[in-house]
LOMARFI-111917 format. One record per residue (C-alpha): residue number from 0; residue in three letters; x, y, z. Coordinates in steps of 0.25 Angstrom, whole numbers, plus 2048, in hexadecimal, padded with zeros to 3 digits. Example, Ala and Ser with C-alpha at 12.3 -4.5 7.8 and 13.67 -1.06 7.14 Angstrom:
<r 0, "ALA", <831, 7EE, 81F>>
<r 1, "SER", <837, 7FC, 81D>>
This chain:
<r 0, "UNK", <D2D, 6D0, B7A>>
<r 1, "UNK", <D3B, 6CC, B7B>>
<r 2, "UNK", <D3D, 6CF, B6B>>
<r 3, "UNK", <D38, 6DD, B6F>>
<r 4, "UNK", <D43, 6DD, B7C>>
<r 5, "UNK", <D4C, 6DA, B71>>
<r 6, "UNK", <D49, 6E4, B67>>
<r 7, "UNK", <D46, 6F0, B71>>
<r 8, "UNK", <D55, 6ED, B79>>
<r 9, "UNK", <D5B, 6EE, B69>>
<r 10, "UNK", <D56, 6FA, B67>>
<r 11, "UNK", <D5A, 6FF, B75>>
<r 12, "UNK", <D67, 6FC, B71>>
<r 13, "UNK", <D69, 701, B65>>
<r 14, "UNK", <D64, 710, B6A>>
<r 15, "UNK", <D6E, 710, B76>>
<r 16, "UNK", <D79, 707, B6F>>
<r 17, "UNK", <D7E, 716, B6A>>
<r 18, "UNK", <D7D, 71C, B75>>
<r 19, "UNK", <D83, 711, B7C>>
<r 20, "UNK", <D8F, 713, B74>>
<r 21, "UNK", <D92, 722, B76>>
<r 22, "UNK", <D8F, 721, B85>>
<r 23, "UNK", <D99, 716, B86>>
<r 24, "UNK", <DA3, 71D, B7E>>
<r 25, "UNK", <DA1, 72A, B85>>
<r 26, "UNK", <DA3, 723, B91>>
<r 27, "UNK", <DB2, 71E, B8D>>
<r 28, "UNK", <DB4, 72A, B86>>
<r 29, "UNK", <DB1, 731, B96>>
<r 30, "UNK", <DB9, 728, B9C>>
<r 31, "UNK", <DC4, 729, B93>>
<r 32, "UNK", <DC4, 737, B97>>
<r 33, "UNK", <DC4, 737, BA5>>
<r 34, "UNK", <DD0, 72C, BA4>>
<r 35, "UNK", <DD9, 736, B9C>>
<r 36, "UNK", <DD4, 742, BA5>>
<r 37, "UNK", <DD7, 73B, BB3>>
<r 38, "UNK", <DE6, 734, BAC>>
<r 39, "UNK", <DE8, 744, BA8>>
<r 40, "UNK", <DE9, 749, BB6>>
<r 41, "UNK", <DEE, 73D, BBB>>
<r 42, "UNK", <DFC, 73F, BB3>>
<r 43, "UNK", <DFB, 74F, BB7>>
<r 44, "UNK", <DFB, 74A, BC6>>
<r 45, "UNK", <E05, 73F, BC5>>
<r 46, "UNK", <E14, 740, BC2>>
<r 47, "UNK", <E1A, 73E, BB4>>
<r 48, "UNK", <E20, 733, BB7>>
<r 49, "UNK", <E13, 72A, BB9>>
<r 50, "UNK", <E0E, 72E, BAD>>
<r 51, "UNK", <E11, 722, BA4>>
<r 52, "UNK", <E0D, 718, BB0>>
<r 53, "UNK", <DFF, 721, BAF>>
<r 54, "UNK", <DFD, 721, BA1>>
<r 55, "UNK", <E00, 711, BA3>>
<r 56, "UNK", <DF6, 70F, BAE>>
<r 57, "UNK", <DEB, 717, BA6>>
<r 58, "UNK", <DEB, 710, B99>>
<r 59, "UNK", <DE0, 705, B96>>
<r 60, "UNK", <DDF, 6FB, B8A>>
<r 61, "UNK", <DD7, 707, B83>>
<r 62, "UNK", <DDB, 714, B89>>
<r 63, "UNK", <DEA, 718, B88>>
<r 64, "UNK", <DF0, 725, B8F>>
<r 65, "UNK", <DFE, 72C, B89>>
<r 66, "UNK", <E07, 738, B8B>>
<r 67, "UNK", <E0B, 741, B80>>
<r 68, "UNK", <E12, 74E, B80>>
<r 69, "UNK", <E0D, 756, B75>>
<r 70, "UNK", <DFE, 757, B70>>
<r 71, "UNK", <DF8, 74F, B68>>
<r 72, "UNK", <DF4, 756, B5C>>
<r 73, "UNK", <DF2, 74C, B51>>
<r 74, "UNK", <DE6, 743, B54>>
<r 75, "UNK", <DEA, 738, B4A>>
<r 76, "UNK", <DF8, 737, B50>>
<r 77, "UNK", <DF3, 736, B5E>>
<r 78, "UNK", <DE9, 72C, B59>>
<r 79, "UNK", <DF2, 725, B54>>
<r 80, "UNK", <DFC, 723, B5F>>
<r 81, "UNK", <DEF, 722, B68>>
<r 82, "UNK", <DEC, 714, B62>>
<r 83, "UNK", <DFB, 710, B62>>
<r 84, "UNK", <DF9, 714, B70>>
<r 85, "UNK", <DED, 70B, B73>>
<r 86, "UNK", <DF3, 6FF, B6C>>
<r 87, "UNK", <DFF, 6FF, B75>>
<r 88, "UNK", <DFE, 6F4, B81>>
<r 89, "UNK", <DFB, 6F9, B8E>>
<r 90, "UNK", <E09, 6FB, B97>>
<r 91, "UNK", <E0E, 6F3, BA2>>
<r 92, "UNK", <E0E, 6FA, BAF>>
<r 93, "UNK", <E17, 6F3, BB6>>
<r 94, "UNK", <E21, 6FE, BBC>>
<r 95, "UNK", <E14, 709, BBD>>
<r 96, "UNK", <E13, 70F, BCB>>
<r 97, "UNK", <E04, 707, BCA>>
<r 98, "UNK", <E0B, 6FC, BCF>>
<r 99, "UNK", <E10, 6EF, BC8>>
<r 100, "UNK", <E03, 6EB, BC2>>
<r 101, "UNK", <E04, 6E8, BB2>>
<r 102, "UNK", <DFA, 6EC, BAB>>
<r 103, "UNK", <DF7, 6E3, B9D>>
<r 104, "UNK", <DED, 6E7, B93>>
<r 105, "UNK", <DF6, 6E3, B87>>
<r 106, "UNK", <DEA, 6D8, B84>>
<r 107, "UNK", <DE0, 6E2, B84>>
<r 108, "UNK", <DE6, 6ED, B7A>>
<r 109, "UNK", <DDF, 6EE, B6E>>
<r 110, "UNK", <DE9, 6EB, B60>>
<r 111, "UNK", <DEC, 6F7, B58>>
<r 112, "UNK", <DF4, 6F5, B4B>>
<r 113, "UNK", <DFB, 6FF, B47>>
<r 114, "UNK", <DF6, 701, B3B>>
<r 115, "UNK", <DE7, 702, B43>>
<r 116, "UNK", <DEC, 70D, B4A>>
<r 117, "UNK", <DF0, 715, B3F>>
<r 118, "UNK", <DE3, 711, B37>>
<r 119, "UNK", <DDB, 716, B45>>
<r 120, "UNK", <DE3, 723, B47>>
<r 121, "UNK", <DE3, 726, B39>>
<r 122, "UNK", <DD1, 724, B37>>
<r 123, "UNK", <DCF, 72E, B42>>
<r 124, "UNK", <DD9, 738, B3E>>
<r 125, "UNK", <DCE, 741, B3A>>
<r 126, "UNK", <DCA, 743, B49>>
<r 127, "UNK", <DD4, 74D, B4F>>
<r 128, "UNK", <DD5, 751, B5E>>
<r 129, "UNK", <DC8, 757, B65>>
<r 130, "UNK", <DCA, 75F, B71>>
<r 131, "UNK", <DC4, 75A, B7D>>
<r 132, "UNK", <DC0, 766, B86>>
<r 133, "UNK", <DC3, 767, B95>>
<r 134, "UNK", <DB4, 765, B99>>
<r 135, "UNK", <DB3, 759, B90>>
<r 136, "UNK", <DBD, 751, B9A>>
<r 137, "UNK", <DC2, 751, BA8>>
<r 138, "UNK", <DCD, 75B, BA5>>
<r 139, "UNK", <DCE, 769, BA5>>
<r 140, "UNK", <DD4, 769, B98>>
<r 141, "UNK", <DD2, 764, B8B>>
<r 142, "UNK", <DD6, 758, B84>>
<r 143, "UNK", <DD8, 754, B77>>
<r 144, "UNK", <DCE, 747, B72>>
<r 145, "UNK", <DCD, 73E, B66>>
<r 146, "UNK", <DC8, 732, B60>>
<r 147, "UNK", <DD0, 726, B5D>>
<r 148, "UNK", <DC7, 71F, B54>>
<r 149, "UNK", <DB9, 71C, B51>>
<r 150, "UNK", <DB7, 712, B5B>>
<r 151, "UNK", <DB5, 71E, B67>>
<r 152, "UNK", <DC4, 71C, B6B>>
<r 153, "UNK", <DC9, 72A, B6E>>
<r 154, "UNK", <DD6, 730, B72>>
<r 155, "UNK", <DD9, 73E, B7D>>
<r 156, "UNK", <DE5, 747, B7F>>
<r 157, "UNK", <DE6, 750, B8B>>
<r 158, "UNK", <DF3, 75A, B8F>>
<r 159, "UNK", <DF9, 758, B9D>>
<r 160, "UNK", <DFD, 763, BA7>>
<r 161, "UNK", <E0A, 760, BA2>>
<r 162, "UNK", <E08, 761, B93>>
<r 163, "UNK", <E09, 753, B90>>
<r 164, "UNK", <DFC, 74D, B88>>
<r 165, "UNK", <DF5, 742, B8F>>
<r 166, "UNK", <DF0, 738, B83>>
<r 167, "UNK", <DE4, 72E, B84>>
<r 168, "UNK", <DDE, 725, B7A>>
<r 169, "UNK", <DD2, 71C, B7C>>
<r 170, "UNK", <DCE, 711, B71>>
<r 171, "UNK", <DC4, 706, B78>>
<r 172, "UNK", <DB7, 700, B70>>
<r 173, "UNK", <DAC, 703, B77>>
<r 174, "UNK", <DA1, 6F6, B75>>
<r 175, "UNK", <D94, 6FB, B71>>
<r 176, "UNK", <D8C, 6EF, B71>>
<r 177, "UNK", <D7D, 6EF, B72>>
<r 178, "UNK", <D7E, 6E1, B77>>
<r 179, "UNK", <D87, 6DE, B85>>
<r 180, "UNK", <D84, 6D7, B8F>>
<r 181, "UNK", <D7C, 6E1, B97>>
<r 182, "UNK", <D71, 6E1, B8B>>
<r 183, "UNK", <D71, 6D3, B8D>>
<r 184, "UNK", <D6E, 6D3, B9A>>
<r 185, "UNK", <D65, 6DE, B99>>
<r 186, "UNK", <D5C, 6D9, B8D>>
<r 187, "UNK", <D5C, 6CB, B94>>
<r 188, "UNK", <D56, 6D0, BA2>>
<r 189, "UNK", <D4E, 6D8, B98>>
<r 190, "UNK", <D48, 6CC, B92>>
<r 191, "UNK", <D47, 6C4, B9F>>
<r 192, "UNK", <D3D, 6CF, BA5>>
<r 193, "UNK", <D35, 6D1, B98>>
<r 194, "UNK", <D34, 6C2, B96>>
<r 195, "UNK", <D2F, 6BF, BA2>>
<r 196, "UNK", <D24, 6CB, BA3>>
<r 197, "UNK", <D20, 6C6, B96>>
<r 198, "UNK", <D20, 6B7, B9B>>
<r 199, "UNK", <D17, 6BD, BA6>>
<r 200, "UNK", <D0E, 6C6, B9E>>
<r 201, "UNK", <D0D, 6BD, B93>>
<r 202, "UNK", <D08, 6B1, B9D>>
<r 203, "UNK", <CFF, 6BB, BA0>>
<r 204, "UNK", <CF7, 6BC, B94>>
<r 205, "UNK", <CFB, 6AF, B90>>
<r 206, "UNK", <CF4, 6A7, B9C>>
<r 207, "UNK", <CE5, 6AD, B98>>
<r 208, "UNK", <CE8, 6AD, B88>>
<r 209, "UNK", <CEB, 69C, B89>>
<r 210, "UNK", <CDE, 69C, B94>>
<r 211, "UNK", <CD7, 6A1, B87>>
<r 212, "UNK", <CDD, 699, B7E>>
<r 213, "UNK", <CD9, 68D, B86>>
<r 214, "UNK", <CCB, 693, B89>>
<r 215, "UNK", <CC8, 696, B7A>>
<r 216, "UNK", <CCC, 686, B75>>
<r 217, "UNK", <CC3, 681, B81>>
<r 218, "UNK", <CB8, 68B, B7B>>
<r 219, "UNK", <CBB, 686, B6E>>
<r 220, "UNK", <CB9, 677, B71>>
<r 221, "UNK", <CAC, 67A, B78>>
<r 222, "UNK", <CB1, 67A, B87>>
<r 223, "UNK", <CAA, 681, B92>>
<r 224, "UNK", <CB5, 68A, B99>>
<r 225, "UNK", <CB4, 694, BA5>>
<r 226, "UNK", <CB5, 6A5, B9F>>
<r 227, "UNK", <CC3, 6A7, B9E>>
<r 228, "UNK", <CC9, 6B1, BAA>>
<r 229, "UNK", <CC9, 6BE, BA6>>
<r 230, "UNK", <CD6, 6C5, BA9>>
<r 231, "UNK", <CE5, 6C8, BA5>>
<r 232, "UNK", <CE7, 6D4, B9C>>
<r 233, "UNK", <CDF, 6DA, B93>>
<r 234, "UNK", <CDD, 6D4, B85>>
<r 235, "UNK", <CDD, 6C7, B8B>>
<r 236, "UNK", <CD2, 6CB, B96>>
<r 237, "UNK", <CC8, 6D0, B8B>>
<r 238, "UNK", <CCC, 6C4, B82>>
<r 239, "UNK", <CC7, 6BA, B90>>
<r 240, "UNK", <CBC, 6C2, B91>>
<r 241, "UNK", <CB7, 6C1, B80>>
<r 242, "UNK", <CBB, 6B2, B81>>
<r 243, "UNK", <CB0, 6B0, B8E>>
<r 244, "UNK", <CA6, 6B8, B87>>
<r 245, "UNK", <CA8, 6B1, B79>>
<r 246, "UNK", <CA8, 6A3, B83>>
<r 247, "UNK", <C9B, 6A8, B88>>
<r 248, "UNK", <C94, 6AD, B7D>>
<r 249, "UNK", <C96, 6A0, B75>>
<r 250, "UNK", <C92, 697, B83>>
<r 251, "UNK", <C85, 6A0, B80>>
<r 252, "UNK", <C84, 69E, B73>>
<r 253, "UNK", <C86, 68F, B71>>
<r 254, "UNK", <C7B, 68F, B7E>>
<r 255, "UNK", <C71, 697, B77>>
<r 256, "UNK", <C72, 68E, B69>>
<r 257, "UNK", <C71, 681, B70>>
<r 258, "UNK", <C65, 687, B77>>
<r 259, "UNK", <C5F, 68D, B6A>>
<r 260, "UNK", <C64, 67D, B61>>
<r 261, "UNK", <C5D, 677, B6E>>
<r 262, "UNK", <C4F, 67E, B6E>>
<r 263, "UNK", <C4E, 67E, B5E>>
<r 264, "UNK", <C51, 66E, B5E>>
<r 265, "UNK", <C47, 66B, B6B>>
<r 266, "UNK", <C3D, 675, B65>>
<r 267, "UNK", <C3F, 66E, B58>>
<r 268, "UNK", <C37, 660, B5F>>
<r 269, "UNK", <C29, 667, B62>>
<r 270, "UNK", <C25, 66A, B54>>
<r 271, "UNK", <C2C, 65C, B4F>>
<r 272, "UNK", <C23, 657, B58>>
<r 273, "UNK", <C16, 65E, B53>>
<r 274, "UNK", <C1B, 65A, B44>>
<r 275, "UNK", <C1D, 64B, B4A>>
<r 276, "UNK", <C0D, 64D, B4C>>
<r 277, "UNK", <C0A, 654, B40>>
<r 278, "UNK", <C10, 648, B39>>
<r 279, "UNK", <C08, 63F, B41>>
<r 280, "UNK", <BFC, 643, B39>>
<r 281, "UNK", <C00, 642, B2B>>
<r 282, "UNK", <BFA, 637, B24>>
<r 283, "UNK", <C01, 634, B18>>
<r 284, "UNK", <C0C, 62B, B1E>>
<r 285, "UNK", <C18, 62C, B15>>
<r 286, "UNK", <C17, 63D, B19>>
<r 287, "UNK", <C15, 639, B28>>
<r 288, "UNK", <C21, 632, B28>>
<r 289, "UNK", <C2A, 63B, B21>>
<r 290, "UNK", <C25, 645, B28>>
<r 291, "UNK", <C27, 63D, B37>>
<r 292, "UNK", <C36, 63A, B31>>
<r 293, "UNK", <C3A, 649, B2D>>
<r 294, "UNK", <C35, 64E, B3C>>
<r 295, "UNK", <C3C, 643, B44>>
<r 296, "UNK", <C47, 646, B3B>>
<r 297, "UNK", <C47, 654, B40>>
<r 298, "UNK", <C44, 64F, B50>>
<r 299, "UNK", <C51, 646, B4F>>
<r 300, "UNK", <C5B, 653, B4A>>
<r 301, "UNK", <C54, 65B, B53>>
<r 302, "UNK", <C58, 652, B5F>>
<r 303, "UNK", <C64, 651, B5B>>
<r 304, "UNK", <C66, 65F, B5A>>
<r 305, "UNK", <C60, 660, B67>>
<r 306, "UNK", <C69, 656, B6F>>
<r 307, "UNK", <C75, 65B, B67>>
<r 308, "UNK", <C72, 667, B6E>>
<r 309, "UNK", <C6E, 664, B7A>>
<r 310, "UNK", <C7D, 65E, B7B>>
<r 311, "UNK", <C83, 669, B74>>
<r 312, "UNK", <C7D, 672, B80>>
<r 313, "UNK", <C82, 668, B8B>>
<r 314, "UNK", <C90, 66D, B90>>
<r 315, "UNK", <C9B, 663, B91>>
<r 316, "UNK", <CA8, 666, B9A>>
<r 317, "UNK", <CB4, 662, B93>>
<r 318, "UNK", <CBF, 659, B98>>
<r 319, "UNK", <CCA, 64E, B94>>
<r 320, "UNK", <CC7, 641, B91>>
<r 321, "UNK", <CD0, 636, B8B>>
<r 322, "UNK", <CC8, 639, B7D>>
<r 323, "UNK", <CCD, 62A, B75>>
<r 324, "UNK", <CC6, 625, B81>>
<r 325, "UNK", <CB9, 62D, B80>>
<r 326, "UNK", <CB9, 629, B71>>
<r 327, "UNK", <CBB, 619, B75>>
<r 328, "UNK", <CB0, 617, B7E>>
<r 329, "UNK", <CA6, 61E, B74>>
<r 330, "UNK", <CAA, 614, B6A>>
<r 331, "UNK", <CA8, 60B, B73>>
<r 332, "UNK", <C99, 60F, B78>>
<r 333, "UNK", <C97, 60F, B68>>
<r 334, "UNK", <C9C, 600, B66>>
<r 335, "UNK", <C95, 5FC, B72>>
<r 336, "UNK", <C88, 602, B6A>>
<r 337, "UNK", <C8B, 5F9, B5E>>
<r 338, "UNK", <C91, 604, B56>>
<r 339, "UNK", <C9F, 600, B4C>>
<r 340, "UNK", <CA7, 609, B54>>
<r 341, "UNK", <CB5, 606, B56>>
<r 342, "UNK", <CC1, 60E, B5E>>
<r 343, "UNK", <CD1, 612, B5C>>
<r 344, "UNK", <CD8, 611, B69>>
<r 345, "UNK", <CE2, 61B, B6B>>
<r 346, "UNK", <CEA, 624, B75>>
<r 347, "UNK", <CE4, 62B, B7F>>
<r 348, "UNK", <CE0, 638, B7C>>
<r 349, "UNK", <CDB, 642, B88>>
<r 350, "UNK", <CD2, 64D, B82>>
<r 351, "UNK", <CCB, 659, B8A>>
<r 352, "UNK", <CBC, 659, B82>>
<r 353, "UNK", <CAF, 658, B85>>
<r 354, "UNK", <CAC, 649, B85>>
<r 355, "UNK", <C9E, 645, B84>>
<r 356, "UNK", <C9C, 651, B77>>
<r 357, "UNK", <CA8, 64B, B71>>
<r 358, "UNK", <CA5, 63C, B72>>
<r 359, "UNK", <C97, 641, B6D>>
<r 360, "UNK", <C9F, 646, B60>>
<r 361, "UNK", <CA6, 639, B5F>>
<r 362, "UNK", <C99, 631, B60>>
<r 363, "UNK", <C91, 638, B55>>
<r 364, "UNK", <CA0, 635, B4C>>
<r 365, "UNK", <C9F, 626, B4E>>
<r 366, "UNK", <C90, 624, B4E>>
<r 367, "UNK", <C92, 62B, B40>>
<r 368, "UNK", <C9D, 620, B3C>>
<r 369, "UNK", <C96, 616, B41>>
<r 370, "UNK", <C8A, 61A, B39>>
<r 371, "UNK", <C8F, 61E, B2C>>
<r 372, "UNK", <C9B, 617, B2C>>
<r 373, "UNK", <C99, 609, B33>>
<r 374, "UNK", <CA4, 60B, B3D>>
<r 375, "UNK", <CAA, 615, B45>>
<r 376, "UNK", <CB9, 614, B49>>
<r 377, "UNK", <CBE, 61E, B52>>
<r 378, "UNK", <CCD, 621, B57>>
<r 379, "UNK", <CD3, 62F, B5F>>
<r 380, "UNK", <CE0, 634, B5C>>
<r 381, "UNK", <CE7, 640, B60>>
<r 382, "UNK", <CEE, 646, B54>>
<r 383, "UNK", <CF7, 655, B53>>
<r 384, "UNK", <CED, 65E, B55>>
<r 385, "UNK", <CE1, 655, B59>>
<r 386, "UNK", <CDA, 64A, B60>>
<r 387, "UNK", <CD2, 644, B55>>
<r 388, "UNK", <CC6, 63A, B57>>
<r 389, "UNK", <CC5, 633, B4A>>
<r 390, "UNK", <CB8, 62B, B45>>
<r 391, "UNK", <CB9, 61F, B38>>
<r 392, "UNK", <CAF, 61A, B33>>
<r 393, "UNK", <CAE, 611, B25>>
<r 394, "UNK", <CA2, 618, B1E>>
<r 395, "UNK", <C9F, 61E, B12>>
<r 396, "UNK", <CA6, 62C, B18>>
<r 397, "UNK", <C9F, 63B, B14>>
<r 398, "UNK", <CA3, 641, B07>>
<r 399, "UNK", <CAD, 64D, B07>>
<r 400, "UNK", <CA2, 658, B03>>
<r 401, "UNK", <C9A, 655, B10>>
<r 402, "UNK", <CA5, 652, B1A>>
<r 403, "UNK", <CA1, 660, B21>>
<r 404, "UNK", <C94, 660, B1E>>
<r 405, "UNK", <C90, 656, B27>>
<r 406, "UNK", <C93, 65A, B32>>
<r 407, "UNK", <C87, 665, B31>>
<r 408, "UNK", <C7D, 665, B3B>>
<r 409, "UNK", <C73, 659, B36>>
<r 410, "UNK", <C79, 655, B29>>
<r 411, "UNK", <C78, 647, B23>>
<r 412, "UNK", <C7E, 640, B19>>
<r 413, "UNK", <C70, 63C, B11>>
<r 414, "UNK", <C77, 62C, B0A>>
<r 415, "UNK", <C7A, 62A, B19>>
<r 416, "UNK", <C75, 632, B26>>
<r 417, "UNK", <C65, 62F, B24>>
<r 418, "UNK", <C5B, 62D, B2E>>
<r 419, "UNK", <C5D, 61F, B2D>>
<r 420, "UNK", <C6C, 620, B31>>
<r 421, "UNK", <C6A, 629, B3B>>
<r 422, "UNK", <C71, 637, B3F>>
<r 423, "UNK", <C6B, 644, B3E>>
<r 424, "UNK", <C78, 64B, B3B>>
<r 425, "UNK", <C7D, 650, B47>>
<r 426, "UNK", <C88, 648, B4A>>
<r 427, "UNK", <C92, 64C, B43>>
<r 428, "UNK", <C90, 65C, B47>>
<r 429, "UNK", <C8E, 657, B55>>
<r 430, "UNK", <C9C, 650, B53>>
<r 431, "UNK", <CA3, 65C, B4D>>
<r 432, "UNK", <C9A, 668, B56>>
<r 433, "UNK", <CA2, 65F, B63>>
<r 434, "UNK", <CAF, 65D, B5C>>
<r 435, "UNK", <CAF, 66C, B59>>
<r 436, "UNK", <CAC, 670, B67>>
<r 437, "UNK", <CB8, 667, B6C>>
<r 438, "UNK", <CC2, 66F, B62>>
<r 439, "UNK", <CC2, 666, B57>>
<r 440, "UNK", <CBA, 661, B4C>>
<r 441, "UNK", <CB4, 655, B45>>
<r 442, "UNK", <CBA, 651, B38>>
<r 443, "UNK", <CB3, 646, B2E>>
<r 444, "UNK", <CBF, 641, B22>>
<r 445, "UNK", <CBB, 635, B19>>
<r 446, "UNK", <CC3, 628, B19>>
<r 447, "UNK", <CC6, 61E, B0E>>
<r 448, "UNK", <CBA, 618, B15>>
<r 449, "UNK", <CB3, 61E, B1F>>
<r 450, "UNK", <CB2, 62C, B26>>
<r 451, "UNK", <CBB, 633, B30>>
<r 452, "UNK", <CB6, 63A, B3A>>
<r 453, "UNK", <CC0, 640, B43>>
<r 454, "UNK", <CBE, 64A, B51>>
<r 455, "UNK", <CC9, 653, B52>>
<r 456, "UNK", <CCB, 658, B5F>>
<r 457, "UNK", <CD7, 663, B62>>
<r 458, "UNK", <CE2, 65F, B6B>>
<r 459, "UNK", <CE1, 668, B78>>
<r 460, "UNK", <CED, 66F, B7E>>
């Protein structure tokens, strides 16, 4: 907005910086008038003898006044004795009927070389005398005008009631400067004003664009949040009322496929049962037992499923906890169990999260470790962008073509996640599916022995 200020006051001034010009110099040019008109009829009204204190008095460090007794007819010899006249210093009035008060400008003349002078007269000798008619001036009668130079200085001879010519030259730069000190002032106030009604509307959208912003990264790490007020101006009204439909429509829809993944898996128990029967009542054995392994199989993915669910539906409120903590004391519920857990102290590291979902996603990563991997070792550590939860263990690790794979929805590794082992292939996408909802992600990177698995969590502002 400034930059536009900026640009628009240029522009301004380069449409009136002409015509700023010409006022200002018709302004001189009126003035310059009216100063030879009034010392005209003040040397017809005085006596003769005055007339050189007078012409004294009137004469400025631009403007000189003198007394000829014939016309002036060649404009390049008046010109010519008009700048000699103009670089001559300014007289002392010290015997003047004005009183005894000397009058110095000597400092202020401008420097005229003679050889200037004749260069100046001679360049403009192509404009002759104009005559200025009586209604162009304040006098009855006309007067005879011309220009100096190209600089706007200009020069007037008028007759006397007693035939004499009174002669005037004016020579003065008139600055036409688009920048002076009233622009300054002007374009600062300007700028003040406009900074602060932007500073005041800008607050004004800005205040229910960043509760968006902070709304949207809590929906996005899986946080319950109040509908968002829906006020201020229009775009950002309708966009607060879009973001609490899309809010509720998703609440809705992650309701509705919980419900739907909770009625298929606890529907899924009466005909397991029946085939549980069924099986009862084959007689060869080898068939019955296969038969009996396959469906409790299917019963232990199904309550899996089911309780995975069931946790997934249960809404956990979100707060800060000191997360190196949190981590620590799981290891050491885990070590108290028997497990080869051990832990990497560190700083302390306050995290807003939901804790019991998140120590769940830690739990299925270490019980893995342990597992697979004989030992799990587990450290925290806040990094540039992240806080990292980071999982070791001294295993065989996972080959590159599968590393995304297994985080599928029951997949298992066939030489080492049997029955026997354990695991029905959910821990890993529970770990992630948590991990995903806090903002972050689960990462699994091979070691020169061992597997890496590593929960990054994104640092909040």
């Amino acid at each position: 907005m400034l930059l536009a200020l900026g640009v628009s006051q240029v522009i301004g001034f380069m449409i009136s910086w002409d015509e700023r010009g010409r006022a200002l110099y018709l302004a001189a040019k009126s003035e310059f008038l009216v100063r030879t008109a009034s010392l005209a009829q003040l040397l017809e009204t005085t006596p003769s003898t005055l007339e050189n204190d007078i012409l004294n008095a009137s004469n400025t460090a631009y403007t000189r006044f003198w007394i000829s007794r014939d016309e002036p007819v060649d404009s390049t010899a008046w010109r010519h004795e008009a700048w000699t006249v103009l670089a001559q210093p300014l007289p002392t009035l010290s015997q003047s009927v004005y009183g005894q008060r000397r009058l110095e400008r000597q400092a202020s003349q401008p420097s005229y070389p003679s050889g200037s002078i004749v260069a100046a007269a001679a360049a403009m000798a192509h404009l002759t005398w104009a005559t200025l008619p009586a209604h162009a001036w304040p006098l009855s009668r006309p007067a005879k005008f011309l220009y100096l130079d190209e600089s706007k200085g200009m020069g007037i001879a008028v007759r006397l009631e007693s035939g004499a010519w009174l002669n005037a030259a004016y020579s003065k730069s008139i600055p036409n400067s688009i920048w002076t000190s009233q622009t300054a002032i002007s374009l600062a106030i300007s700028a003040v004003i406009l900074s602060l009604i932007a500073i005041f509307v800008a607050r004004s959208i800005a205040r229910p664009m960043r509760r968006l912003a902070v709304a949207a990264e809590a929906l996005g790490r899986g946080e319950s949040i109040k509908p968002l007020p829906e006020s201020g101006p229009d775009d950002i009204r309708q966009t607060a009322e879009a973001f609490n439909r899309m809010q509720e429509r998703l609440e809705r829809f992650v309701q509705d496929r919980t419900r739907m993944l909770a009625a298929i898996s606890h529907d899924i128990r009466t005909p397991l049962t029946s085939l549980r029967l069924r099986a009862e009542f084959v007689t060869d054995s080898d068939v019955q037992e296969k038969m009996l392994k396959t469906i409790g199989e299917i019963q232990t993915m199904t309550e899996a499923t089911l309780a995975f669910v069931r946790e997934e539906a249960t809404a956990e409120a979100t707060r800060t906890v000191d997360l190196p903590a949190l981590v620590e004391s799981l290891c050491d519920d885990l070590a108290e169990l028997g497990r080869n857990v051990t832990f990497i102290e560190g700083a302390a590291i306050n995290y807003r999260c939901r804790p019991d979902a998140l120590r769940r996603a830690i739990r299925n990563l270490i019980e893995n470790a342990v597992r697979y991997g004989e030992r799990a070792r587990v450290s925290v550590a806040r990094t540039a962008n992240s806080i990292d939860i980071v999982v070791e263990d001294d295993g065989p690790g996972i080959p590159d073509e599968v590393m995304e794979q297994v985080f599928a929805p029951f997949y298992r590794l066939e030489d080492s996640r049997n029955r026997e082992t354990g695991g029905v292939g959910l821990g890993l996408s529970i770990a992630r599916a948590i991990a995903r909802h806090h903002g972050g992600d689960v990462v699994l990177s091979n070691r020169a022995k061992g597997l890496q698995a590593t929960i990054s969590l994104p640092l909040l502002s």
